[in-house]
Each structure stands twice: as structure tokens, then as C-alpha cells.
N, C-alpha and C positions, 0 to 999 in steps of 0.2 A: 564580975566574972563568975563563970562557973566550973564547980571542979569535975574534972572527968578522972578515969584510971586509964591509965594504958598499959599494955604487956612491951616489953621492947627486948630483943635478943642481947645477951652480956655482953658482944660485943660494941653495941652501942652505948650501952647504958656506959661502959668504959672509955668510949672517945668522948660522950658528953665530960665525963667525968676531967678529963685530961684539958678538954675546954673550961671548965670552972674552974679547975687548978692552975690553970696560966691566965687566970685573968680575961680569957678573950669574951666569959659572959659571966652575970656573976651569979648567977646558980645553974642548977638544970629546967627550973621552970619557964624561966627568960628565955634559955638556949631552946626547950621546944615549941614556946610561943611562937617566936622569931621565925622559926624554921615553916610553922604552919601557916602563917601570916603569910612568908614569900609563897609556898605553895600555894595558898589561896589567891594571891596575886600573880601568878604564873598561868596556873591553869583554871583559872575561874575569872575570876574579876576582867582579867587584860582579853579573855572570849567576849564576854559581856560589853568590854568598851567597844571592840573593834565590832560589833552585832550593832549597837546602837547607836555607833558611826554611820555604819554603812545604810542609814533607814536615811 
């Protein structure tokens, strides 16, 4: 893996926050993997499948 920086407005950085605190991910690097993953799988990857479907 490689590291990046990102900027994020406080009040993200504070729901991440409220998500590692109850457990539902167990830090914040998990919790914005996660999230970039399903975007990459929403609007990227799932374009690409249904393109090289339809050939």
C-alpha cells in the first residue's frame, strides 16, 4: 500500500471519528479505504464491467 494525505472538513473527520468509537470500523484508515473501494466500485469498476459486457 501506499500512503497519501488527504484534507477532510472537521466535520467528517468527526463522524469518522464516532464510527471508530463504536466499533463499526477499527480505525480511520480502514473506515476511508472502505469507502474509496465502494466508490471505486460504484463509479468505476461496475462502468467498466457493464462496457465490457456489452462488447
Amino acid at each position: 500500500m501506499k500512503l497519501i494525505t488527504i484534507h477532510l472538513p472537521e466535520t467528517y473527520i468527526k463522524d469518522l471519528d464516532e464510527l471508530v468509537d463504536t466499533n463499526y470500523y477499527p480505525n480511520r484508515a480502514e473506515a476511508i479505504r472502505l469507502a474509496v473501494r465502494d466508490m471505486l466500485v460504484a463509479e468505476l469498476w461496475e462502468k467498466k464491467r457493464r462496457y465490457v459486457g456489452a462488447m
